[in-house]
C-alpha positions as CSV (number, residue, x, y, z in Angstrom):
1,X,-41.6,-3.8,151.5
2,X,-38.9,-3.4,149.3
3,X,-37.2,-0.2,148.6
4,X,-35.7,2.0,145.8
5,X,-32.0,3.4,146.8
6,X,-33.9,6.7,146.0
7,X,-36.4,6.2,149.2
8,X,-33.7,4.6,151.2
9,X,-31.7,7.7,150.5
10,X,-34.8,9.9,151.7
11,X,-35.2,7.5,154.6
12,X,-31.6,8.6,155.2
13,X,-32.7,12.1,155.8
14,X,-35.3,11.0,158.0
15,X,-33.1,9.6,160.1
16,X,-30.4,12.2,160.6
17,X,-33.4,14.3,161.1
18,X,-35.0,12.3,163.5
19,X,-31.4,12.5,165.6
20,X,-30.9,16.4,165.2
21,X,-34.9,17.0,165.8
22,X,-35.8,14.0,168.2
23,X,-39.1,14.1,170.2
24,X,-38.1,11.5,173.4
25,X,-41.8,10.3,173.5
26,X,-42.6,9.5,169.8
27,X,-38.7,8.6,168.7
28,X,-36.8,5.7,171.1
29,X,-33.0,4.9,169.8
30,X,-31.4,1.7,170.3
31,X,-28.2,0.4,169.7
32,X,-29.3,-3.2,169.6
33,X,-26.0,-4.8,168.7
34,X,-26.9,-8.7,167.8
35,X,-30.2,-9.4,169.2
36,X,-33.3,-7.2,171.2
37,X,-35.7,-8.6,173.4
38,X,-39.5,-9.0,171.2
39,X,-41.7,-8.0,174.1
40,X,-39.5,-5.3,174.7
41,X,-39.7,-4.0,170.6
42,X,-43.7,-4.5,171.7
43,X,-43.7,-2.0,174.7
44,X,-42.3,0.2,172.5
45,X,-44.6,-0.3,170.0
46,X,-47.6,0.3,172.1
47,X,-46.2,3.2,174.0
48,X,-44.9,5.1,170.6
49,X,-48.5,4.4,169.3
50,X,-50.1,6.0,172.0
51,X,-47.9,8.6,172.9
52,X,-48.3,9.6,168.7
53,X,-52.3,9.5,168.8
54,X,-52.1,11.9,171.7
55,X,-49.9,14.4,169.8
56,X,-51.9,14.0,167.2
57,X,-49.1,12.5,164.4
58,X,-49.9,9.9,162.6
59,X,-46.6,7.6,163.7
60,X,-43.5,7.6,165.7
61,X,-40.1,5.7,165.2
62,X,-38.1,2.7,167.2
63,X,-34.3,2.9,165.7
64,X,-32.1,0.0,166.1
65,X,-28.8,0.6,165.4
66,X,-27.9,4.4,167.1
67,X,-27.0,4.8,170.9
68,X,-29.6,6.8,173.0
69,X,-27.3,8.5,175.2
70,X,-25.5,11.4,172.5
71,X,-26.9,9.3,169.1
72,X,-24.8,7.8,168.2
73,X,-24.8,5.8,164.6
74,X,-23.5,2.0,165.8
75,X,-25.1,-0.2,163.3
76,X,-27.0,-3.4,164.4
77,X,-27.0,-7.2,163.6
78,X,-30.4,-7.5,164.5
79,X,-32.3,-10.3,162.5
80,X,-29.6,-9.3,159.6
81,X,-30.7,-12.5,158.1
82,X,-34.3,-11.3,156.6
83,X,-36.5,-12.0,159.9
84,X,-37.8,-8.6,159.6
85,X,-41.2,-9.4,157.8
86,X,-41.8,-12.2,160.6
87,X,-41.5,-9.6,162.7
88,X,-44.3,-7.8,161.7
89,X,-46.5,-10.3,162.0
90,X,-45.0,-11.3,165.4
91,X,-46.0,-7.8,166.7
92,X,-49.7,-7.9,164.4
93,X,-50.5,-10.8,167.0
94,X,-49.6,-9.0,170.5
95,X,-51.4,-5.8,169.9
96,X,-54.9,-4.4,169.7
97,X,-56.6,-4.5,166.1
98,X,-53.6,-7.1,165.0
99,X,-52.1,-3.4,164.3
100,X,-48.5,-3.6,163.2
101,X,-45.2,-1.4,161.4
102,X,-46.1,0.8,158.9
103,X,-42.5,0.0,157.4
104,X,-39.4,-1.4,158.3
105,X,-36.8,0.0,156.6
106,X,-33.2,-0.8,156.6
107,X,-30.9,2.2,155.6
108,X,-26.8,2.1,155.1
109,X,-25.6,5.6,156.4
110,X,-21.8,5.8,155.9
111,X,-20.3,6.7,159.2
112,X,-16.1,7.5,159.3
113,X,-16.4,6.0,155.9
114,X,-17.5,2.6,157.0
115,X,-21.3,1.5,156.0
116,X,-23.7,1.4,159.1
117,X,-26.7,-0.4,159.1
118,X,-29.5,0.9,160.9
119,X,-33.3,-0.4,160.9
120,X,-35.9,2.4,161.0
121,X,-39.1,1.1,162.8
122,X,-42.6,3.3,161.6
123,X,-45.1,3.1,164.1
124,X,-48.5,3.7,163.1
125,X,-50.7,5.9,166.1
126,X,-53.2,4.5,167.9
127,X,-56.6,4.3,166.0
128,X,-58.7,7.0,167.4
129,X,-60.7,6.2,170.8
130,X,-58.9,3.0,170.8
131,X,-55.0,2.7,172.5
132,X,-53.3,0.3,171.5
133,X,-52.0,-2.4,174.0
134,X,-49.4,-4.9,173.6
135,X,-50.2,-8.5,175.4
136,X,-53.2,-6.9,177.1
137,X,-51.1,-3.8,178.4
138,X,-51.4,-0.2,178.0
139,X,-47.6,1.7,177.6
140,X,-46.4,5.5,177.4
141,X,-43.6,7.3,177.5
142,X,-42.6,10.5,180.5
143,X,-39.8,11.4,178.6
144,X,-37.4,8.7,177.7
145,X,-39.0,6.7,180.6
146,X,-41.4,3.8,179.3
147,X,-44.1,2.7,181.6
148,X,-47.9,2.0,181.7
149,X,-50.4,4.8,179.7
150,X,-52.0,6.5,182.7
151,X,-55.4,6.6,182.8
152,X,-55.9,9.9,181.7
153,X,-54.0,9.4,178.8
154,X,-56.4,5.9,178.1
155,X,-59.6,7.9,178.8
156,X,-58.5,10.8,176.4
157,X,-58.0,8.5,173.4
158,X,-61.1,6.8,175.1
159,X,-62.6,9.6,174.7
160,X,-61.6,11.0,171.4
161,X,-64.5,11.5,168.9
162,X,-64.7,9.5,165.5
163,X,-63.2,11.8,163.3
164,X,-62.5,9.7,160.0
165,X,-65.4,10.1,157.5
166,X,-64.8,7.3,155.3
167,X,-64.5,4.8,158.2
168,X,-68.2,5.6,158.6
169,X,-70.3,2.6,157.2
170,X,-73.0,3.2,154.1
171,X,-76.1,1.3,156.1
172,X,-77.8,0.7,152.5
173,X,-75.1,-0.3,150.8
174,X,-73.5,-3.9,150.1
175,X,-70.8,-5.3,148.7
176,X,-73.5,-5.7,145.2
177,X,-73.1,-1.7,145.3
178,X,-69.3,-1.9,144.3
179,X,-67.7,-2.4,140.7
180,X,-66.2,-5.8,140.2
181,X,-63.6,-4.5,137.6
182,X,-62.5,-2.3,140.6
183,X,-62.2,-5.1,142.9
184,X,-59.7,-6.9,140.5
185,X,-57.5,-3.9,140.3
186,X,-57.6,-3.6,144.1
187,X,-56.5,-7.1,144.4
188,X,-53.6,-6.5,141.6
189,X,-52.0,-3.6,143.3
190,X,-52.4,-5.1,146.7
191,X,-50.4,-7.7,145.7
192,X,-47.6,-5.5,143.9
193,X,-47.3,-3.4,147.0
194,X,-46.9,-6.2,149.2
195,X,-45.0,-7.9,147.2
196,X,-44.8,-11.5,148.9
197,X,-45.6,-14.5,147.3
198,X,-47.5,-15.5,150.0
199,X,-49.3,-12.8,150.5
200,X,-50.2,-13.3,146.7
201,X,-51.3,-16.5,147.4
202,X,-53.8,-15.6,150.5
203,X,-55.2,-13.2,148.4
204,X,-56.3,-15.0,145.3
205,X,-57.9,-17.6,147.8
206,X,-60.1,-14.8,149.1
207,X,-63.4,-14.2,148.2
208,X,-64.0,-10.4,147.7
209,X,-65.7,-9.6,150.7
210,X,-62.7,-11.5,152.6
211,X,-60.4,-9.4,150.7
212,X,-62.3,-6.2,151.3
213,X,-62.7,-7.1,155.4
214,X,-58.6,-7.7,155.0
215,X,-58.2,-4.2,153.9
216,X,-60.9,-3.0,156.0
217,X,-63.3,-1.0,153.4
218,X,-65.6,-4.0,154.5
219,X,-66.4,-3.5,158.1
220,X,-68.3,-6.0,160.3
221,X,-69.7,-7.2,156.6
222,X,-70.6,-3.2,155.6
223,X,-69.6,-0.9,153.1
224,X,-67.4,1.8,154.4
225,X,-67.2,5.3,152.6
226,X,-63.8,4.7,151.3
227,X,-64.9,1.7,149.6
228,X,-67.2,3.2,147.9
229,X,-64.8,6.3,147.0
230,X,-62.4,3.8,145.6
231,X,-64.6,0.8,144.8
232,X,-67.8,1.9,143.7
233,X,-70.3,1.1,141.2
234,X,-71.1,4.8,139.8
235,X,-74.6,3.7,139.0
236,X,-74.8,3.8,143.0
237,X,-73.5,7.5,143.7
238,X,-76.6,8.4,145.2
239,X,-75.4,6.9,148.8
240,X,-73.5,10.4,149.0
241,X,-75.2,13.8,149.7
242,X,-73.3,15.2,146.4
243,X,-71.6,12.1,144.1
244,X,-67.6,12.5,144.3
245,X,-66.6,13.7,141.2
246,X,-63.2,14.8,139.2
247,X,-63.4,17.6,136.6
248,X,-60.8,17.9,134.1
249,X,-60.8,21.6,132.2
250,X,-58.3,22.9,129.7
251,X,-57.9,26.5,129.0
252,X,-56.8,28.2,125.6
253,X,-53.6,31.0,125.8
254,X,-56.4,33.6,125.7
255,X,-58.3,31.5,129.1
256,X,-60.9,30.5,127.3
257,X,-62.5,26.9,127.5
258,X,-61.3,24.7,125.4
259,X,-62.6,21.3,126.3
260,X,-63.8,19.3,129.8
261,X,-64.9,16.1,131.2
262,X,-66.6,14.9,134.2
263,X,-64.9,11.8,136.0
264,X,-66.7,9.9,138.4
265,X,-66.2,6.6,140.8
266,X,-64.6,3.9,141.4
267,X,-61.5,6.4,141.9
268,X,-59.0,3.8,141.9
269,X,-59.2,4.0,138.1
270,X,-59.9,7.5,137.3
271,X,-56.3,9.1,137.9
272,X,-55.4,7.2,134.4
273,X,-58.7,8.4,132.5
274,X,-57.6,12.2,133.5
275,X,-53.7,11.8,132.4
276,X,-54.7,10.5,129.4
277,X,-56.8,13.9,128.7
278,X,-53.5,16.1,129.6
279,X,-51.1,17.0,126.9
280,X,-48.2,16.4,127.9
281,X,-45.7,18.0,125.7
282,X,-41.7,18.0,124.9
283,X,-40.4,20.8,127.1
284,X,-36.6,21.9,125.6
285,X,-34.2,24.1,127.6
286,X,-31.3,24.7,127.8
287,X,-30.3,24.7,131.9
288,X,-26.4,25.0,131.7
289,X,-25.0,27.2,128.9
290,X,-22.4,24.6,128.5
291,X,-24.3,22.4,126.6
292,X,-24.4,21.9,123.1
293,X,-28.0,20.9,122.6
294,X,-31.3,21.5,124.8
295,X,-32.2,19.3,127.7
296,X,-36.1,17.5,126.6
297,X,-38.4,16.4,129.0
298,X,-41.8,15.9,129.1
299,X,-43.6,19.0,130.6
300,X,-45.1,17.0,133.6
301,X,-43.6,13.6,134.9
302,X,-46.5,11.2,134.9
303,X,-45.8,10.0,138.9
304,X,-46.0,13.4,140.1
305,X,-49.3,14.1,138.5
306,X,-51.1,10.8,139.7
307,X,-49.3,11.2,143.3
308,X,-51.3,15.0,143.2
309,X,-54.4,13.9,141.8
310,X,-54.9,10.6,144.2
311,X,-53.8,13.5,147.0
312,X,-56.7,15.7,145.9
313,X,-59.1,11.9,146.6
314,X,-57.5,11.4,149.9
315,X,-57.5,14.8,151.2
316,X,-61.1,15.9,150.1
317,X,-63.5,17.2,152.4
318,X,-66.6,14.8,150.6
319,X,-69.1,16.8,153.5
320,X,-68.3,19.8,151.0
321,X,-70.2,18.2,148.5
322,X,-67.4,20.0,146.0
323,X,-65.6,18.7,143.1
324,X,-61.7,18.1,142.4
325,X,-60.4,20.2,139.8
326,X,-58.1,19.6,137.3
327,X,-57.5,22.8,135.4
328,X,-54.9,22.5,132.4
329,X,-53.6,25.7,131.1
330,X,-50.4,26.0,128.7
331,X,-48.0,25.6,130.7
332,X,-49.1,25.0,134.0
333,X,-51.9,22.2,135.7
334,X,-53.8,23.7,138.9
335,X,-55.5,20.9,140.9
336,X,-57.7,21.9,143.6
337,X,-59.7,20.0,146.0
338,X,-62.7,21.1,148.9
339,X,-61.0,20.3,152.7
340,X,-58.1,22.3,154.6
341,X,-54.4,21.6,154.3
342,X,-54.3,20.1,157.3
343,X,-50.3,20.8,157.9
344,X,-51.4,24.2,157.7
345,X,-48.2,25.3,155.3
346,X,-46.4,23.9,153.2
347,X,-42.5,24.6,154.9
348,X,-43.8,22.3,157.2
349,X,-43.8,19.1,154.7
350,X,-40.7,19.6,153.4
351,X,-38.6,18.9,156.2
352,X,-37.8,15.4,156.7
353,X,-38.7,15.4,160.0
354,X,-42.3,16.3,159.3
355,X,-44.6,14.2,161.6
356,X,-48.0,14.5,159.4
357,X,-51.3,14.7,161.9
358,X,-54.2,12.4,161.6
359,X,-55.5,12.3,158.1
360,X,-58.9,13.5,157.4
361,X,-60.1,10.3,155.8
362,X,-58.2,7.9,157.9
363,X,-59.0,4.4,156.8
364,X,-59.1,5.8,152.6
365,X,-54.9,7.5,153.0
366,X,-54.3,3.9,154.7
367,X,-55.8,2.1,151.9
368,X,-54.0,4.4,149.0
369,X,-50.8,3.0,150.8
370,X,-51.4,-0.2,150.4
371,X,-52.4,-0.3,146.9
372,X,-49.6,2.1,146.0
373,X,-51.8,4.7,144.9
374,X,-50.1,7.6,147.1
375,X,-46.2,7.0,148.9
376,X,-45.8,6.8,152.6
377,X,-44.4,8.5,155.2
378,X,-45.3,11.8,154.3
379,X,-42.8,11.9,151.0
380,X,-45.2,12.1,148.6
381,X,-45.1,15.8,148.4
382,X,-41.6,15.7,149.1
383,X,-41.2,13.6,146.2
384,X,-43.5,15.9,144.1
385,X,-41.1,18.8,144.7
386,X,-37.4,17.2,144.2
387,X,-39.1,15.8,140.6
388,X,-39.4,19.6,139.8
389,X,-36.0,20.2,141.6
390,X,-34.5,17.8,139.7
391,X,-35.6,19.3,136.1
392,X,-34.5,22.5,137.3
393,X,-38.5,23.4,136.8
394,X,-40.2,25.9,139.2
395,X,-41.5,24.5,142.4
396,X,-45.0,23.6,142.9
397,X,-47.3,26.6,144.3
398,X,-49.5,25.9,147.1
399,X,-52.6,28.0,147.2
400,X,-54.9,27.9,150.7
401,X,-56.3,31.7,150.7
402,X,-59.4,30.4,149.6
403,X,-61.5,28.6,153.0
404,X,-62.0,25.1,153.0
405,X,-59.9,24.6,149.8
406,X,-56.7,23.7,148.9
407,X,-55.2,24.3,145.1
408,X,-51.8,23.3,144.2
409,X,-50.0,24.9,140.7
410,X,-47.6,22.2,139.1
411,X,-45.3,24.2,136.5
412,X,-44.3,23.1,132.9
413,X,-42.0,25.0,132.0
414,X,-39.0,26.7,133.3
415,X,-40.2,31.0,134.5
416,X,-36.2,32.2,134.8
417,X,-33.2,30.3,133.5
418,X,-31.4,31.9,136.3
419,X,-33.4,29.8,138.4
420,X,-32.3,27.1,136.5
421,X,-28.6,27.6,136.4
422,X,-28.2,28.0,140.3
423,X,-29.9,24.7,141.0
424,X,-27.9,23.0,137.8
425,X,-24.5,24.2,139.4
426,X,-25.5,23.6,143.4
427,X,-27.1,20.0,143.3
428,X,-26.6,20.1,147.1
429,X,-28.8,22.9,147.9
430,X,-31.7,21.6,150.3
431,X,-35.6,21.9,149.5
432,X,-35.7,24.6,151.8
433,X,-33.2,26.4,150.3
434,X,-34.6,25.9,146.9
435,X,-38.2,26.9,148.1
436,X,-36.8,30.5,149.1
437,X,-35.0,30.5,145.4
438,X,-38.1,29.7,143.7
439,X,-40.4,32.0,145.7
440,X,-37.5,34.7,144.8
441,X,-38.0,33.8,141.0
442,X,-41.5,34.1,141.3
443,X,-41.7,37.7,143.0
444,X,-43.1,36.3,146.0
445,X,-42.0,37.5,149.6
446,X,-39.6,36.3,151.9
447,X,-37.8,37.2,155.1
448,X,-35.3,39.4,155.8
449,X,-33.1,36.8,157.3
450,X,-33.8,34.8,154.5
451,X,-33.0,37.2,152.1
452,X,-29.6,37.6,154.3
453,X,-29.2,33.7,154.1
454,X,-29.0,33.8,150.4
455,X,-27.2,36.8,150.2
456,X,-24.7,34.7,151.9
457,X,-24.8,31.7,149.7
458,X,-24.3,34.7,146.8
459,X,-27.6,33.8,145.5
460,X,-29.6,37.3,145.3
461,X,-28.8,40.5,144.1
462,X,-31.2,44.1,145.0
463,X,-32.3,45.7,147.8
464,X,-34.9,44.3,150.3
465,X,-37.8,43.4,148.9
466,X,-36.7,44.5,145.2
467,X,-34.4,41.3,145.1
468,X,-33.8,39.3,142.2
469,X,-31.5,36.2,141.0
470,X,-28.3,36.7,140.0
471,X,-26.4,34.1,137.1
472,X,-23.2,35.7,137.9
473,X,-23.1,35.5,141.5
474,X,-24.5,32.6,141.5
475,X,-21.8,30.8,139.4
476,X,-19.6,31.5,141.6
477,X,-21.3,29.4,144.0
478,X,-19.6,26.5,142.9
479,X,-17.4,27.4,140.6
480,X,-15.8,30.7,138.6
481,X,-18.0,31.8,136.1
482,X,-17.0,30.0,132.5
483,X,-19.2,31.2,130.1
484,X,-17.7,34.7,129.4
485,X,-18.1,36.5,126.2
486,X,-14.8,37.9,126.1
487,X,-13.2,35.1,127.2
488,X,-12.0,32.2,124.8
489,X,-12.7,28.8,125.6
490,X,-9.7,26.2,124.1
491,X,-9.9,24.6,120.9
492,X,-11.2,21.1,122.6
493,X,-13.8,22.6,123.6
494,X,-15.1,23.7,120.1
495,X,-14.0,20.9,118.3
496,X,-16.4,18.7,120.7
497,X,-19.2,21.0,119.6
498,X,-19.0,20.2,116.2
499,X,-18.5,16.8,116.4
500,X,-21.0,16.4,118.7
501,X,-23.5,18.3,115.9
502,X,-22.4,16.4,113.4
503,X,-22.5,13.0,115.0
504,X,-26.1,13.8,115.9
505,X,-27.4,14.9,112.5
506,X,-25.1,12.8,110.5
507,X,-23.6,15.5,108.5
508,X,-23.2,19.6,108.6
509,X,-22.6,22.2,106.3
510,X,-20.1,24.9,106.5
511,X,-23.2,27.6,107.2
512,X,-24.5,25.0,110.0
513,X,-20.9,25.0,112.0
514,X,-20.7,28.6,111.9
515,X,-24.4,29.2,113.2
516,X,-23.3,26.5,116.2
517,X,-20.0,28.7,116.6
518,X,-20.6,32.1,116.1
519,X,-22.5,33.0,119.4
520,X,-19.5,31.2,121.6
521,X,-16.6,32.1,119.8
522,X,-15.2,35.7,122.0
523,X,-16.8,38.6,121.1
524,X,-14.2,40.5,120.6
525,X,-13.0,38.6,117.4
526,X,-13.6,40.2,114.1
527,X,-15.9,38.4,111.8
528,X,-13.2,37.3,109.4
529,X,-11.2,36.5,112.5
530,X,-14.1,34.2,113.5
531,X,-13.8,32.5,109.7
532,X,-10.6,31.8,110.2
533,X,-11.1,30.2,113.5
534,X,-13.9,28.0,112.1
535,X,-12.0,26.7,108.9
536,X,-8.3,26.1,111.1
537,X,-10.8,23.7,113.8
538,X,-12.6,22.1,110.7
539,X,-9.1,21.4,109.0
540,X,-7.7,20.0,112.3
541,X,-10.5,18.1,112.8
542,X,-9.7,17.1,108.8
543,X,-6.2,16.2,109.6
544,X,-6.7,14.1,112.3
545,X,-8.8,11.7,110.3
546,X,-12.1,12.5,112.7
547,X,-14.1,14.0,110.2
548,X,-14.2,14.2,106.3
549,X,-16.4,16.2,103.3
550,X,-18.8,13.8,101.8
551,X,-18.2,15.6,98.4
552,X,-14.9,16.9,96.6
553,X,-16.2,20.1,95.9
554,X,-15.6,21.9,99.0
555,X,-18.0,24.8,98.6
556,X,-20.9,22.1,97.8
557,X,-19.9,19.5,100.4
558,X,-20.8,18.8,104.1
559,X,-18.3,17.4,106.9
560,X,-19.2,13.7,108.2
561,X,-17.3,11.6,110.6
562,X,-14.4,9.7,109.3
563,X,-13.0,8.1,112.2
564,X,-15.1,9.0,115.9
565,X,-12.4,6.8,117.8
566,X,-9.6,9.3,116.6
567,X,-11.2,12.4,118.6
568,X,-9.6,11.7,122.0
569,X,-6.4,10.5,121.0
């Protein structure tokens, strides 16, 4: 699969992580200089696999490219010449269930200033009550050691029950039950998210049912429950106890109901019927008060909302017979789904480290991955929560008081611009960090030795719990405070202003410069002293040839640009 420089950058983190924070039976690091034995890489596949089911993670890592003994970061050669797909298949037909890498991902961490390469192996765990095996033998870990899986540890996967609902097969369903047009997009973004040619070329030679047994939402030549999530023909709902179903609201100032619609399967469609029911409006701010005009954004970026929808599918309890929720309100979107957040908070996720457990629904999270309806590797809420980051927006607010049911608040607006201006001027600042800043913004408690933390970082003002957000203190974070009223800024700085306004709406009046002036200009200037400011900046300006009036009569006219090129010479 190829990758943005974004998610190798987050696959970065994972690693670093995965060297601070290393379990020895789910992580093996190898340095792997030029070459590495393949039925060696397949031990390690099968004892990582097993050794992850019985913790109960959904996968493990095999690092090439970093030293075991003190973790080192080497680099490695291995296969350097794109022979890692054919790996994948190499290991598919050595192990039980043709089970391969979730991912292979090859990451560039820069190391004494010199680029390393390093190839991050994801292991998928061992489908429940079946370990997997590599050439017919079972492998663990005891530590660091690799061996053969006991037979305690073969009997308790043995043993494990069959946990994943929509693995279960519909007995009076057929393929006849699912919607064609469904099929066809299943087949489209399998394709994309594969993203081989030849994969593209197996799959258009399939009929659907071999597609469907491919992907495994057709088992032994039944319908599985997450085929019929995903796939199916609503006019055949009736299968389940209570038809899945997605109810948008939206809610007036006041909280009064404004509108609603009832969404129902194939689910592989519907995340695009709800979004097209949200308004999603122009947000303006202004994060940084050293900018001339407002930041715009939309109020919700349209990947986070179809990554939390499609999480609400994957993660529902469908036993519940409950609906997802979409609740729009002015400026905030709470989605809520029947199950239980099965990390059990939500600190947990955002280290990138996290090692997720076994999925309620199995076989339908698998099958989201594949047709790119929800990321990998446990980022999507990760991803959900730097989006917001990045737009210096409030983080998302996850809500699990409420048994067997999860809700999640997406923001759309920004709740204090001191919020705002901390992240704008520390772009370093972790999620973890940031999630104690937000829940400070919000009123929310935290720890006292999170409270000391940021007190450190000169983040918080008050006393413990009364604490609040300071601009001032925070400025200094990263660098001496600049916007002080007293305090003049040079005469660049306001000539940019106003020829940044006037380049933008193509001419200004003297009223309109001294509106854009008249807040930043110090305070302690007199009015007239203020005038006088304005009309020596607009003659310089003049005199330099960079702007001109459009008229001769200079109490009618309005300054233009003359000559842009002339401003920073």
């Amino acid at each position: 699969m190829l990758f943005t420089d974004k998610q190798k950058n987050e696959f970065i983190e994972v690693l670093y992580s995965l060297i601070d924070n290393w379990e020895n039976e789910i992580v093996e690091f190898k340095e792997a200089n030029n070459d590495f034995d393949k039925n060696k890489i397949g031990q390690y596949f099968s004892a990582i696999s097993n050794e992850a089911n019985l913790k109960g993670i959904q996968y493990g890592w095999l690092v090439f490219g970093v030293k075991n003994n003190g973790r080192e970061i080497t680099g490695t050669k291995y296969r350097d010449n794109d022979g890692l797909e054919v790996l994948k298949r190499e290991i598919a037909d050595g192990t039980t269930g043709n089970i391969s890498f979730i991912d292979i991902v090859e990451v560039y961490p820069i190391v004494n200033g010199e680029e390393k390469r390093v190839i991050m192996f994801q292991i998928p765990a061992a489908v429940t009550a079946i370990p997997t095996a590599w050439r017919g033998h079972y492998y663990g870990r005891n530590g660091e050691s690799l061996g053969p899986l006991s037979i305690e540890e073969q009997d308790r996967i043995r043993g494990q029950e069959n946990k994943d609902w929509s693995k279960q097969i519909i007995d009076e369903a057929s393929i006849n039950y699912l919607d064609k047009n469904a099929i066809l997009i299943a087949r489209e973004l399998y394709k994309e998210k594969m993203n081989k040619i030849h994969i593209s070329e197996e799959v258009d030679e399939m009929s659907d049912a071999e597609f469907l047994t491919k992907i495994k939402l057709i088992i032994n030549g039944k319908v599985t429950n997450a085929a019929m999530i995903l796939l199916g023909n609503k006019d055949y709902d009736y299968v389940f106890n209570s038809p899945p179903q997605i109810m948008w609201r939206l809610y007036g100032a006041d909280g009064s109901d404004k509108d609603y619609e009832i969404f129902t399967i194939p689910f592989i469609s519907v995340v695009d019927k709800v979004f097209t029911k949200i308004r999603n409006l122009t947000y303006r701010y202004m994060p940084n008060q050293m900018t001339l005009f407002p930041t715009e954004t939309q109020q919700y970026d349209p990947w986070m909302l179809r990554e939390l929808i499609n999480n609400c599918i994957v993660h529902s309890d469908y036993r519940a017979n409950g609906r997802i929720y979409v609740n729009e309100f002015e400026d905030e979107i709470k989605l809520t789904n029947p199950g239980t957040f099965l990390p059990g908070n939500i600190e947990a996720i955002l280290q990138p480290s996290y090692n997720p457990p076994f999925y309620r629904n199995q076989l339908l999270a698998q099958t989201m991955v594949n047709l790119n309806m929800i990321d990998t590797a446990a980022m999507g809420i990760r991803k959900v929560f730097r989006i917001q980051k990045d737009k210096f927006f409030p983080l998302p607010d996850y809500d699990l008081s409420v048994k067997n049911q999860v809700s999640v608040i997406v923001y759309g607006k920004v709740i204090d611009m001191n919020y705002s201006r901390v992240l704008y001027d520390n772009p370093k600042l972790g999620l973890s960090e940031i999630y104690l800043i937000d829940r400070v913004q919000k009123k929310k408690k935290i720890s006292k030795e999170a409270v000391k933390y940021l007190r450190k970082l000169g983040i918080v003002e008050g006393r413990y719990p009364n604490i609040y957000l300071s601009f001032n203190v925070a400025k200094s974070m990263g660098k001496e405070a600049q916007y002080i009223k007293n305090k003049a800024f040079d005469n660049n700085y306001y000539k940019k202003l106003i020829v940044e306004y006037i380049e933008k709406f193509g001419c200004a009046s003297r009223n309109d410069i001294r509106e854009l002036l008249k807040e930043k200009l110090p305070s302690v200037l007199s009015d007239k002293q203020k005038e006088d400011r304005i009309k020596n900046l607009l003659q310089s300006l003049k005199n330099k040839g960079i702007i001109k009036r459009d008229i001769s009569n200079s109490k009618m006219a309005k300054w233009c640009i003359d000559d842009l090129s002339k401003f920073n010479k």
